[in-house]
Steps between C-alpha positions, in 0.01 A plus 500: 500500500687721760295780319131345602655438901569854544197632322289228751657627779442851445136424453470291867690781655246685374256352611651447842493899567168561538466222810814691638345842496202371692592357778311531842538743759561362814402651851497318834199689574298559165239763554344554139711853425582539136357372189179319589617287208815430584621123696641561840643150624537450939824311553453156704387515835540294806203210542444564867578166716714392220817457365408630165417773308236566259468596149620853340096676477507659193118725454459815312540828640111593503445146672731585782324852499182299549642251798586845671237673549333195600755440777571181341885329421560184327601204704873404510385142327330747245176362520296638711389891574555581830509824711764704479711509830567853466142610486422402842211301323537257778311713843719398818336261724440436890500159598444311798418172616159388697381240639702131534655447808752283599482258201496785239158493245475866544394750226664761322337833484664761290341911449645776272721714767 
């Protein structure tokens, strides 16, 4: 019987080493380099105005490629594709108030700077 335990745990170990080999990279910043095949996992991120932090993102490397050259990031809830802060997607604005008065009711108008 002792026979049949080590022989069945040789074969789970075996089994085991394949999942080990393959584990995700993992890259604050994935940006698609490497195998386009390969997993490439975004540690949890900060929900803004919250407390908490999102999920680990987890894509493979040709969809982060993809996201990229779009200009495009996941959200830190990881649902959502947003623009990518670094990009500058986002054009800086020029705002001012018109209109209102005394009581406030005025208007917002913002233009690209």
């Amino acid at each position: 019987m002792g026979r049949m335990a080590v022989i069945f745990a040789a074969l789970v170990g075996l089994a085991v080493l394949p999942a080990l080999a393959q584990q995700p990279a993992s890259s604050s910043h994935p940006d698609g380099t490497g195998d386009p095949d390969a997993t490439t996992c975004r540690p949890p991120q900060a929900i803004p105005n919250s407390r908490l932090h999102g999920p680990p993102v987890c894509k493979l490397n040709s969809q982060w490629a993809l996201l990229r050259k779009n200009g495009e990031d996941i959200s830190a809830d990881g649902r959502d594709v947003i623009p990518e802060a670094k990009t500058g997607a986002m054009t800086p604005m020029n705002c001012s108030m018109t209109g209102g008065g005394a009581t406030g009711g005025g208007q917002m108008n913002c233009r690209p700077q």
